[in-house]
C-alpha positions in Angstrom: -30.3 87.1 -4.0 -27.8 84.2 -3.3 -24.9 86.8 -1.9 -25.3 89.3 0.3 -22.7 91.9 1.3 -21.5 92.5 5.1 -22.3 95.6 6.7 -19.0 95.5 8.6 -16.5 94.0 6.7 -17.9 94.6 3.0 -17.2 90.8 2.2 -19.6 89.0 0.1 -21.3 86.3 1.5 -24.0 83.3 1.0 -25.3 82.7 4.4 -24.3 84.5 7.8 -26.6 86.4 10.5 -29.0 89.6 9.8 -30.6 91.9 11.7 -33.5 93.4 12.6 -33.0 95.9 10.3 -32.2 93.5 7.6 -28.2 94.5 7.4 -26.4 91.1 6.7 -23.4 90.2 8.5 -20.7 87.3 8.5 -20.8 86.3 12.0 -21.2 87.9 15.4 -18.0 89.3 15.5 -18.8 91.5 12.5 -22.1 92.6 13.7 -20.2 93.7 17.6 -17.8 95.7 15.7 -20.2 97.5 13.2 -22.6 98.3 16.3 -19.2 99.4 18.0 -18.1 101.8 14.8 -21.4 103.2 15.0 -22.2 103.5 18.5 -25.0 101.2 18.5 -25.9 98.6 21.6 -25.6 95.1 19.7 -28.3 92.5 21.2 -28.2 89.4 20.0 -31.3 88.5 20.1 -32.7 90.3 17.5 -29.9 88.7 15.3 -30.7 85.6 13.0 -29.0 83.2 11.2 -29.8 82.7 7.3 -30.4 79.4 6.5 -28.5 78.1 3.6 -30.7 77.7 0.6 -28.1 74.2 -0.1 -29.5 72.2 2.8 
């Protein structure tokens, strides 16, 4: 899949950061708030960036 859909903000997009659990998000913003809606502890070390299949 070339598009992936943010957990957070709903927003399609083509490259970002993903989780452990393989949830995509935008950026780190995105992934602090979803944690904070869901009363999760966001680490961000267990947060990757996807590398754009472009480069």
């Amino acid at each position: 899949m070339l598009a992936y859909q943010c957990e957070n903000c709903k927003k399609f997009i083509l490259w970002g950061s993903v989780n452990e659990h393989n949830q995509h998000f935008c950026d780190e913003k995105c992934y602090e708030k979803y944690c904070e809606r869901n009363g999760y502890t966001p680490d961000k070390n267990k947060l990757y960036k996807i590398k754009s299949v472009f480069n």
